[in-house]
MARPATOR-88228 format. One line per 4 residues: for each residue x, y, z of C-alpha. Coordinates in steps of 0.05 Angstrom, whole numbers, plus 5000, padded with zeros to 4 digits. Layout:
REM MARPATOR-88228
X:Y:Z  ...
This chain:
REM MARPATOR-88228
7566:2404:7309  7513:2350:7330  7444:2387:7362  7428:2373:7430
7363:2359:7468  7363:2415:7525  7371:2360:7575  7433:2390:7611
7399:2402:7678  7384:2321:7676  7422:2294:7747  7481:2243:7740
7543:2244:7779  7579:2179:7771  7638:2171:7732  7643:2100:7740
7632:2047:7690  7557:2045:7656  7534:1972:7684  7482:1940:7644
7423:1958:7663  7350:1917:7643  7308:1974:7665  7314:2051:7630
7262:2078:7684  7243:2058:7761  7185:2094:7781  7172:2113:7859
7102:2139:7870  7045:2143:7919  6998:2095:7902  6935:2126:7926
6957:2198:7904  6981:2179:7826  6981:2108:7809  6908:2109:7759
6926:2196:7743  6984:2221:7733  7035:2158:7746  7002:2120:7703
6998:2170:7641  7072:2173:7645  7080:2105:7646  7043:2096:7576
7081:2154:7551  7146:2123:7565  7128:2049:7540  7110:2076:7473
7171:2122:7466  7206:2050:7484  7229:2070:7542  7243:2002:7594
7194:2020:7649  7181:1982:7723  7125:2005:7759  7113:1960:7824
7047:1917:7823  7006:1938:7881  6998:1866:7911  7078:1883:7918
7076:1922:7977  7019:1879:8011  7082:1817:8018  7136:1816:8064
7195:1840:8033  7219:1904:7992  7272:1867:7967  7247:1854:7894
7238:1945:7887  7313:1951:7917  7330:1896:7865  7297:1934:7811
7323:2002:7831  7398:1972:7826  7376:1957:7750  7345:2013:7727
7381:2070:7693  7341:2130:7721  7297:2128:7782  7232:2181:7774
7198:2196:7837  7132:2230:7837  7133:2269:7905  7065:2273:7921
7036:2312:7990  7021:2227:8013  7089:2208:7989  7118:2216:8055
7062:2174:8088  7084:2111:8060  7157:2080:8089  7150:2048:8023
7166:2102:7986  7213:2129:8034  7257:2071:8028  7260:2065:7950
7272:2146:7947  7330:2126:8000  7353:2071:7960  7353:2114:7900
7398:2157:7934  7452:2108:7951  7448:2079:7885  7463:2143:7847
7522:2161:7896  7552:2085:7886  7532:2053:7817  7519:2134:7772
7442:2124:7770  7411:2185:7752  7347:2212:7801  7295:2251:7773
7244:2284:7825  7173:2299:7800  7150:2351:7856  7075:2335:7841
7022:2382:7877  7073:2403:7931  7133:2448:7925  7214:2427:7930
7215:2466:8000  7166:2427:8030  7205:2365:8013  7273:2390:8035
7261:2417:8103  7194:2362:8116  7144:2423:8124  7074:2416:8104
7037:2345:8096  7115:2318:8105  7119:2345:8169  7061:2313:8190
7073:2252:8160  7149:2253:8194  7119:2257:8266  7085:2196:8250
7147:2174:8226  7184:2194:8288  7138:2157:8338  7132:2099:8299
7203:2079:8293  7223:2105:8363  7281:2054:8365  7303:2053:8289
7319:2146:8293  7380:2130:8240  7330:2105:8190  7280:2164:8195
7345:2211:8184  7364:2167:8129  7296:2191:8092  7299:2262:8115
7369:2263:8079  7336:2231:8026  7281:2276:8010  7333:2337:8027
7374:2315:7974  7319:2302:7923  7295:2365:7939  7365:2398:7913
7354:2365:7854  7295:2404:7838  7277:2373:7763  7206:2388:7743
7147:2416:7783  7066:2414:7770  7027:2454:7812  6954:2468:7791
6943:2536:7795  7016:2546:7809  7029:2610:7792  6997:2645:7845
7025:2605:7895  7099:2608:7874  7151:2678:7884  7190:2700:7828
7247:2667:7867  7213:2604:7872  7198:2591:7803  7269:2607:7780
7290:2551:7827  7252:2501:7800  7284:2476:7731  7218:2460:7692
7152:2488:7708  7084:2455:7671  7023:2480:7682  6989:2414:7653
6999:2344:7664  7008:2331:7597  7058:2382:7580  7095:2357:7640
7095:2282:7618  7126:2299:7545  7188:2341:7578  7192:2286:7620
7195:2236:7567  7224:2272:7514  7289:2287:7558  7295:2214:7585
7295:2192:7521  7348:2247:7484  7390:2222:7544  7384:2156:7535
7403:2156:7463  7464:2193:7479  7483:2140:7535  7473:2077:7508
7511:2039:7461  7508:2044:7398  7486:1997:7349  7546:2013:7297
7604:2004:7329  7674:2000:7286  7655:2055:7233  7705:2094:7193
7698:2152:7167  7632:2165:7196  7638:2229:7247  7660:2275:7190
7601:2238:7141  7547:2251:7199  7574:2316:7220  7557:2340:7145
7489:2305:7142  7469:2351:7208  7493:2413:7171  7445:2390:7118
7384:2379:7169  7391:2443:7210  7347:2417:7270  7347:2489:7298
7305:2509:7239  7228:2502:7262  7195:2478:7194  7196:2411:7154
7259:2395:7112  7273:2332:7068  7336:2312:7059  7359:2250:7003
7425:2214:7021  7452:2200:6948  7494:2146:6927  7522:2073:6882
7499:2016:6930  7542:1992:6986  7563:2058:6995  7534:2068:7068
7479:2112:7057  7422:2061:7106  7486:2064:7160  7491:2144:7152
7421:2147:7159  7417:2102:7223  7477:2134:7250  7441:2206:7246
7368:2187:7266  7402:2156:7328  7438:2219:7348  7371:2254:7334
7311:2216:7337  7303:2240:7419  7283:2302:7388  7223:2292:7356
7147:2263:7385  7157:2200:7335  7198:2165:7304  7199:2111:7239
7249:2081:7196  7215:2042:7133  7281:1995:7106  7280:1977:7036
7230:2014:7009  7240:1987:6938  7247:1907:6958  7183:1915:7004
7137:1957:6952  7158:1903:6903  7136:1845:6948  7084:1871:6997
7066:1941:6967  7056:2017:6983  7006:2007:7030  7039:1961:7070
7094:2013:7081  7033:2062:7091  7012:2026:7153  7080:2019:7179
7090:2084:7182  7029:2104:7216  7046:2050:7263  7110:2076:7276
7086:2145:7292  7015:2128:7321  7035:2070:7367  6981:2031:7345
6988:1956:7329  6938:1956:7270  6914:2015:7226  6861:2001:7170
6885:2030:7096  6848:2003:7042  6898:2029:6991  6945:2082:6972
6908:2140:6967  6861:2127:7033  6930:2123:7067  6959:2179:7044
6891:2217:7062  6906:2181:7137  6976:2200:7146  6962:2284:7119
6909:2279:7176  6939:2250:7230  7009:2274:7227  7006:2339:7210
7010:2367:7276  7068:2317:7297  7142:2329:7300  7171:2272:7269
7231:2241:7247  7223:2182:7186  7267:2158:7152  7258:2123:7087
7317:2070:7065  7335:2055:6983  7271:2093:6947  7277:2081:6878
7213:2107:6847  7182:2174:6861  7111:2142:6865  7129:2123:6933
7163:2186:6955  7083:2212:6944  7050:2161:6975  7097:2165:7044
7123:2236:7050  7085:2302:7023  7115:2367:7041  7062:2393:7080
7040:2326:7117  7076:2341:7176  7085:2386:7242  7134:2435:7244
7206:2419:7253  7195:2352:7225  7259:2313:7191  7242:2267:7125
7310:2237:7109  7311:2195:7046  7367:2152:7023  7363:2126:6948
7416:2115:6876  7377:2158:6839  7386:2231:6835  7323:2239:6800
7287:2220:6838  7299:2251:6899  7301:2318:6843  7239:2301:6825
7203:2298:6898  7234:2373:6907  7285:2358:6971  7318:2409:7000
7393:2390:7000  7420:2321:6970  7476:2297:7009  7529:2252:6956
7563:2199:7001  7632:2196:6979  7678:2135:6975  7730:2125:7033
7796:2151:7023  7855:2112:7024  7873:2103:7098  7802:2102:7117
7791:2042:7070  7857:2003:7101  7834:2017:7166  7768:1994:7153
7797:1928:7120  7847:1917:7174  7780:1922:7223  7746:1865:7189
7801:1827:7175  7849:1825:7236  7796:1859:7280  7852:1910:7295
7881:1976:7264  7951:1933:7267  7972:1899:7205  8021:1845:7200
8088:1876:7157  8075:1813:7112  8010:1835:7103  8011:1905:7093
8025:1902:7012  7968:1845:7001  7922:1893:7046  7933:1946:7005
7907:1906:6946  7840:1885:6970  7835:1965:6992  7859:1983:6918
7814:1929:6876  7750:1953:6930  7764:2028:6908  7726:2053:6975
7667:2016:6977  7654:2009:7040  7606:1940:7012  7665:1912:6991
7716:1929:7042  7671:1900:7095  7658:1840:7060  7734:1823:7025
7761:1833:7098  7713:1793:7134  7722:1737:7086  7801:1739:7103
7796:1744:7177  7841:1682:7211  7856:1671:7146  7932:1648:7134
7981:1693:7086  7988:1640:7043  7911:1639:7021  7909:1711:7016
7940:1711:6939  7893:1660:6917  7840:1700:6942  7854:1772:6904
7870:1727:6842  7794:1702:6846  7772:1764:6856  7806:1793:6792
7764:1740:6754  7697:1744:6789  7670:1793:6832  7655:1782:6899
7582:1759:6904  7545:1796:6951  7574:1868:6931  7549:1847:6854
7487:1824:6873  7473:1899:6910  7509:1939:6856  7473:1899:6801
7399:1930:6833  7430:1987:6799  7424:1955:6729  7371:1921:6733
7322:1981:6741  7342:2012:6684  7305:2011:6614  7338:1957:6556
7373:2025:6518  7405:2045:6589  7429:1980:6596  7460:1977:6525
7489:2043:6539  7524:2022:6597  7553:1964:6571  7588:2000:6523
7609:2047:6565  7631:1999:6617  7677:1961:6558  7699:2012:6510
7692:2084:6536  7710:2091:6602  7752:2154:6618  7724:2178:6542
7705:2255:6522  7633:2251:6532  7621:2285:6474  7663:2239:6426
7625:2185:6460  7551:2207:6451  7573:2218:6372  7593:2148:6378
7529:2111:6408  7479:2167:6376  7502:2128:6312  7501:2066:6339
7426:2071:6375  7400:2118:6323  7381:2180:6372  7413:2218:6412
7445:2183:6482  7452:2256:6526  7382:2224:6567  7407:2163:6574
7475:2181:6597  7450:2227:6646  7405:2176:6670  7459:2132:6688
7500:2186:6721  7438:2196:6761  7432:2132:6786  7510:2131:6807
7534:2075:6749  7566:2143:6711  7612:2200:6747  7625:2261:6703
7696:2278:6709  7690:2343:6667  7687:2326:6595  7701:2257:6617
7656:2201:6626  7685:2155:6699  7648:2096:6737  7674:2063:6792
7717:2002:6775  7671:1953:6821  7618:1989:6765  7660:1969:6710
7670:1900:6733  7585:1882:6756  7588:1909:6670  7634:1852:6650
7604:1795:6702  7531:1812:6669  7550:1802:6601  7596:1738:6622
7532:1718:6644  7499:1721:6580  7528:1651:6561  7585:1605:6570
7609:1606:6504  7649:1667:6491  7627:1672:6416  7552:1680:6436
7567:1738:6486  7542:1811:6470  7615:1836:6487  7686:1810:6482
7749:1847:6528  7785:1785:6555  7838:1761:6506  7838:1693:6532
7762:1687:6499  7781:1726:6435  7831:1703:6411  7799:1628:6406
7740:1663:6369  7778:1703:6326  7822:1653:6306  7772:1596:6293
7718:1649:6269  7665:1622:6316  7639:1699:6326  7562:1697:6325
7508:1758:6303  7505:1767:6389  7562:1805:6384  7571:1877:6393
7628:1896:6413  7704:1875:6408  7760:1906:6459  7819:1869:6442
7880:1902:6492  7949:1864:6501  7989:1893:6561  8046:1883:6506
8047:1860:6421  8032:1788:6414  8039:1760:6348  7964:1725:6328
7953:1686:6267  7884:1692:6235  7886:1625:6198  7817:1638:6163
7796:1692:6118  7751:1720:6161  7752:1730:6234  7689:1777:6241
7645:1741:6175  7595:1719:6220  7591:1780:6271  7543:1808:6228
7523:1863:6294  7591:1887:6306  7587:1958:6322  7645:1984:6361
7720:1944:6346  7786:1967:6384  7845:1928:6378  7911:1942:6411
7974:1911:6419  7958:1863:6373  8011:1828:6307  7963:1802:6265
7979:1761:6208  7925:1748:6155  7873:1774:6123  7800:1800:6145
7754:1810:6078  7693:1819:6124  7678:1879:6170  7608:1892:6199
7564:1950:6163  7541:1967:6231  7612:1992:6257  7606:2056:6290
7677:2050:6320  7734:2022:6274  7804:2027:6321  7852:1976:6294
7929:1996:6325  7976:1958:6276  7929:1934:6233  7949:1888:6174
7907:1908:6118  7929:1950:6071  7865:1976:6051  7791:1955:6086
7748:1910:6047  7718:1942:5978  7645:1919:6008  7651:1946:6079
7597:2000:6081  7619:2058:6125  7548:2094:6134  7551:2091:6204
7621:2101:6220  7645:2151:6258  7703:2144:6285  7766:2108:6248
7829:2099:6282  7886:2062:6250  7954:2085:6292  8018:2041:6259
7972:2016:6213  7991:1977:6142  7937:2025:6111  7953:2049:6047
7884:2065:6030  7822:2055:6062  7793:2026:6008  7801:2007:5932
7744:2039:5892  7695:2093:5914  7666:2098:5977  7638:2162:6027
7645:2171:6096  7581:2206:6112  7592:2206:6191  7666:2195:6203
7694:2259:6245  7751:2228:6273  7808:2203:6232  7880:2163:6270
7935:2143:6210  7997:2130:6241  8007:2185:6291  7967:2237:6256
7893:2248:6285  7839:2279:6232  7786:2300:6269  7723:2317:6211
7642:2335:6208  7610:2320:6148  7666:2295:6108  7643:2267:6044
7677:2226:6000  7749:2211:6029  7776:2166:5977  7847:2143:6000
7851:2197:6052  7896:2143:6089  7952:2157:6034  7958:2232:6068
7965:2213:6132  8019:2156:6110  8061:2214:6073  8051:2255:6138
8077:2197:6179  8140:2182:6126  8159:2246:6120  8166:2253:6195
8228:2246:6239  8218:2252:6315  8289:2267:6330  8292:2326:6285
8221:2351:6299  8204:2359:6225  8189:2321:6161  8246:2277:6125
8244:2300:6048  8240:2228:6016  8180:2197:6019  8143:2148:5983
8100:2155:5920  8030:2161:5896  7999:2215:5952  7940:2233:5936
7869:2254:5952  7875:2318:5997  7803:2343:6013  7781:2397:5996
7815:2469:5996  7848:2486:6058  7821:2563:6078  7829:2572:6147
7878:2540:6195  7893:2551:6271  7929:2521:6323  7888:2494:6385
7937:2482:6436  7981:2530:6434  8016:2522:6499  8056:2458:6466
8083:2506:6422  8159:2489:6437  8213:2506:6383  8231:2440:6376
8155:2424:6340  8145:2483:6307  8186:2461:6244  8139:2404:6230
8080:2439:6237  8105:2491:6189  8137:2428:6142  8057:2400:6145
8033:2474:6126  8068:2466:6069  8053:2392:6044  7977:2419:6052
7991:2481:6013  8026:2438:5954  7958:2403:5940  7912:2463:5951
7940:2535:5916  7895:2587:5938  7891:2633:6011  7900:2591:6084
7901:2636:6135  7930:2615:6204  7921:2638:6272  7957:2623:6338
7932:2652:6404  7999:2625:6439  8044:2687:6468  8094:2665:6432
8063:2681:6368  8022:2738:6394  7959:2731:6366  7984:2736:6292
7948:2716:6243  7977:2700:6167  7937:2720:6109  7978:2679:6065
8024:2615:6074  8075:2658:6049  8074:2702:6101  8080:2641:6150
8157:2657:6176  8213:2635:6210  8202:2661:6270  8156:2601:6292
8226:2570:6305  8282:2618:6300  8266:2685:6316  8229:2694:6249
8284:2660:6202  8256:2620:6151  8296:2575:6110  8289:2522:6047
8237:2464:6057  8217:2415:6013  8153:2366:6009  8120:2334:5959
8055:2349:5907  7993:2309:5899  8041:2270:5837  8095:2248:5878
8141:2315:5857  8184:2342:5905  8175:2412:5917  8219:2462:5934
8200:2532:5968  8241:2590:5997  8206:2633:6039  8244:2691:6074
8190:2749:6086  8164:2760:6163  8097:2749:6191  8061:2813:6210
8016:2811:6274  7941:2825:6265  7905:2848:6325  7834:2830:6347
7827:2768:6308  7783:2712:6317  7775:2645:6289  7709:2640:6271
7678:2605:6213  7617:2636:6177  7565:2598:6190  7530:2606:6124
7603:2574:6089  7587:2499:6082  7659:2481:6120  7690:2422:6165
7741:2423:6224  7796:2379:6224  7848:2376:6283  7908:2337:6266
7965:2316:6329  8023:2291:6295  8052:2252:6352  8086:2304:6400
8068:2360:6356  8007:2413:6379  7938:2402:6351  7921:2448:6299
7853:2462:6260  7832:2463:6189  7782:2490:6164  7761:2464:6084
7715:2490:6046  7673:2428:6012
């Protein structure tokens, strides 16, 4: 619910339509009883509240004709007449109050009677100095009676308006009655001219047009930025407006302080806080705002600290409303808006990307702008574009496009529909295709403001976010770049979610596609030739590279992704020889033919899908790697001769994901996963029992095993998890003990892989498997006892054991842990 002024008793009784008008305010007065007092204090008041004023020149009413007032009157929104104890002298007056009348019957101009001095019954039944002055009246316009009735109804309808009264010394001169009648009572000028003012102008904000017009989506936005501000409350709040750029947080914000701004003594919006500090500086913004507030044309600040001295001083008794637009560091939050600068009731609304900073300043509610919804984004396209909530049929599915690729940015909405408006259907496709390989200009240009303010390691972090782990764990991720940046990234990534270029999506790490995209178009910017860029994703610029080895130490990163397998011949020896900074490599979809002898020492990230190598070269050092990933892979080994993975915790062999901390030396570990993956036969669920030779290199002893998601524990996978059981056991004789928290194992926990039974698959059954030993033997092994079910039992590792986790998926099958004592 949007907080009203109390301006309800405020006259207006047309329903007709609001005309134009070039005046807000007409004011009638007495000349001799008001005009240098009284009339001319409210006249200042209202010009610096901006409030249109006409006040007649007094060389006016020395001419000939009132025509020039009665044209003004017919222009003017509301009419104020002082009624002063001389007001009925002058015919003057008479005829403008008259005129007022007639206007607000006919054309809905609102009348607003100041009873000044003299009291509403003395106006309405002409008693008092009016009845004197009406005898004058009477005699001097002998032949003319209709017009002297004409004012009498006049001033008797004014009087039944009764708006505001001043009376000095009024209170011992009015009844109890009397003062109830009258609908404000001041008992000083002053507090009389800021009700007057005040609800003239809350009125007038509510009546005339706004400047935002064709908005979507905005009521419900607004409605929830009021809840935030809680006018009613009678001390200062601040309130940040959080959001990515071209969002809509300025249009929220000008939206709200024009439904509110009538509320408050003064008002001032500072726009673009962070362009104008970098070009004109803080105390340019200073004066501004005292400007704004103080209605003075020129204020002297000699710098930052002398104006925030200024604005404690002479604001802290104000009610104000301020408003300031994209802050981006909190050193101007302190030198524009302290907490206890202002008067009571005051509204600080600040809109800004960063989080932090609005943290930092201490707000007191952070309102997140969220992105349009579906229909509101088509309706808002359909706005811009066909400047109607109608769409073609033809165009409807092309619409819906533009609304898809814009992902409810209201930026980019605005801007891709305005560029199509009266545009034919047949430029339309041409026009999504160009946006698919550049972004539209002016929404990268605002989102890249983002970027550019944040430190060289944010940046870096983004970038390889943007290209390789969007819709990641955020956890596998920070492992990731922690090794590839040398410290830990949790700061930085937080940072960035601060700022709006990350959304946390639980353990997931999201950005908004236009995000994604301003990531790509700044490092396509880095340089025209694809080989000297930072980061390569678009296969029409890797292949060449790859292919021709023209790679160069710039890059980084390599995110090779084929919507489906295309066959690519790597003619020399070496595609990546000379991208001697390669840290992060995923390659998908990809039939490679060749041979690559050369992989960076800096990889971090090693995800090769189908890769052709059947081991990885003998000099590659894998210090920093971390995570491997070689699904359908030639691998038969990763590599001949010794070498350690010191980092690696995540393992992919064809199907089968090793997850590991701390691993040590792994020699061939990529022979056990290739076993796994021979042995297995999706249509049975299970392991075939010929295989190929020479497995070898299990780590470790396995001593502790449970399974992690147990709700995929369907009967038709249970066989191959027991079959892998098994192969493990062959290579490692000793105690495993395996737990399952899935009801349909009830907790049970096997002390033995003996006692690991049937029942997993049939009711407890267990029949003969066979697998193979760390020689190549097939082994053969009856088991026919029945698990037992142990109560109360928790996986947990001892912390003093020196152990690792590995979590294996075998395609469809659950994930289960290991846990191997080095």
């Amino acid at each position: 619910m949007i907080p009203q002024a109390d301006i309800s008793s405020l006259s207006s009784s047309s329903s007709s339509p609001t005309p134009l008008w070039m005046y807000d305010v007409f004011l009638s007065f007495r000349g001799k009883d008001t005009r240098t007092g009284f009339t001319d204090h409210l006249y200042a008041a209202l010009i610096r509240k901006g409030i249109i004023t006409f006040r007649d020149d007094e060389k006016l009413k020395k001419g000939k004709s009132i025509s020039k007032l009665f044209n003004a009157i017919e222009q003017s929104r509301y009419v104020v007449a002082i009624l002063s104890s001389n007001y009925g002298d002058s015919t003057w007056c008479l005829e403008e109050l008259a005129k007022a009348v007639e206007c607000k019957e006919l054309m809905g101009q609102t009348l607003i009677p100041i009873f000044f001095h003299v009291h509403p019954s003395e106006v309405g039944n002409q008693t008092g100095s009016f009845e004197i002055a009406f005898s004058k009246n009477e005699q001097a316009f002998k032949g003319n009676l209709e017009k002297v009735e004409r004012w009498r109804a006049a001033l008797s309808q004014a009087a039944g308006l009764s708006r505001y009264h001043y009376l000095h010394n009024g209170y011992t001169k009015l009844t109890i009655l009397q003062v109830f009648l009258v609908a404000t009572f001041c008992r000083y000028e002053s507090e009389l001219i800021q009700t007057v003012v005040r609800n003239i102008s809350t009125e007038l904000c509510q009546t005339m047009p706004s400047a935002f017009t064709d908005l979507v989506g905005m009521d419900s936005r607004v409605k929830e930025m009021l809840s935030y501000l809680v006018i009613r409350l009678n001390k200062v709040r601040m309130i940040g407006i959080w959001g990515m750029g071209g969002m809509g947080k300025t249009t929220i914000a000008h939206v709200v302080s024009e439904r509110i701004r009538a509320q408050f003594e003064a008002y001032s919006f500072l726009s673009n806080v962070r362009e104008v500090t970098e070009k004109q500086g803080v105390v340019h913004l200073q004066k501004k705002l005292l400007s704004d507030i103080l209605l003075e044309s020129s204020v002297s600040i000699h710098n930052t600290y002398t104006g925030i001295s200024i604005i404690r001083r002479r604001l802290c008794t104000k009610k104000v409303l301020i408003i300031l637009d994209d802050v981006d560091r909190l050193e101007q939050l302190r030198a524009l808006s302290g907490h206890n600068w202002f008067g009571p009731g005051s509204r600080i609304i600040i809109t800004s990307r960063d989080k932090r900073v609005l943290i930092e300043h201490g707000v007191d509610k952070i309102y997140q702008v969220k992105p349009l919804t579906n229909n509101e984004a088509l309706q808002l396209f359909n706005w811009k574009s066909f400047r109607s909530d109608q769409v073609g049929e033809e165009f409807l599915e092309l619409s819906k496009s533009f609304v898809k690729y814009a992902n409810g940015l209201p930026l980019a909405i605005e801007n891709l529909g305005t560029s199509l408006f009266q545009r034919s259907l047949e430029e339309w496709p041409g026009a999504l295709f160009r946006l698919k390989e550049r972004p539209d200009k002016i929404t990268f240009d605002v989102l890249k403001v983002s970027f550019d303010g944040l430190q060289e390691i944010e940046k870096k972090i983004f970038l390889d976010i943007a290209f390789f782990f969007k819709g990641e764990d955020k956890y596998r991720v920070t492992r990731i770049l922690e090794c590839c940046y040398g410290h830990c990234p949790v700061i930085h990534i937080k940072v960035l979610m601060e700022k709006c270029l990350l959304t946390p999506f639980g353990r997931k790490l999201w950005m908004h596609d236009l995000i994604q995209k301003l990531g790509w178009e700044i490092v396509r910017q880095e340089n025209p030739e694809a080989g000297k860029r930072s980061r390569l994703w678009l296969p029409n610029d890797i292949i060449p590279v790859l292919v021709n080895n023209t790679g160069m130490t710039a890059v980084q990163g390599v995110y090779l992704n084929f919507q489906k397998n295309e066959e690519i011949n790597l003619s020399v020896n070496d595609p990546f020889s000379e991208m001697k900074n390669l840290r992060l490599l995923k390659i998908w979809n990809g039939d490679f033919f060749g041979k690559a002898n050369y992989l960076s020492n800096q990889l971090a990230l090693l995800e090769w899908h189908e890769c052709p190598l059947n081991y990885l070269p003998s000099e590659f050092e894998s210090d920093k790697l971390v995570e491997l990933k070689m699904h359908s892979s030639r691998i038969k080994q990763l590599w001949t001769g010794d070498n350690f993975l010191l980092r690696v915790f995540q393992y992919f062999f064809n199907g089968v994901h090793v997850v590991a901390a701390n691993s040590g030396n792994f020699l061939n570990l990529g022979v056990v996963a290739a076993a796994i993956d021979d042995h297995f036969d999706e249509a049975e669920g299970g392991f075939r029992t010929e295989g190929e030779e020479g497995v070898s290199g299990v780590p470790g002893i396995m001593s502790r095993m449970w399974i992690q998601n147990p709700n995929r524990c369907a009967d038709e996978y249970l066989d191959g998890i027991e079959d892998f059981i098994h192969f493990a056991r062959s290579h490692n004789p000793g105690e495993t003990r395996i737990w399952c928290p899935c009801r349909r194992c009830n907790n049970m926990l096997w002390e033995t892989i003996e006692t690991v039974r049937f029942h997993l698959v049939r009711n407890g059954m267990i029949e003969t498997y066979s697998t193979w030993n760390h020689h190549g033997e097939q082994l053969d092994i009856g088991l026919s006892s029945r698990a037992t079910r142990v109560d109360n039992v928790e996986p947990i590792v001892d912390p003093n054991e020196q152990v690792m986790d590995i979590i294996l998926i075998v395609d469809n099958l659950p994930c289960f842990s290991i846990c191997i004592d080095e």
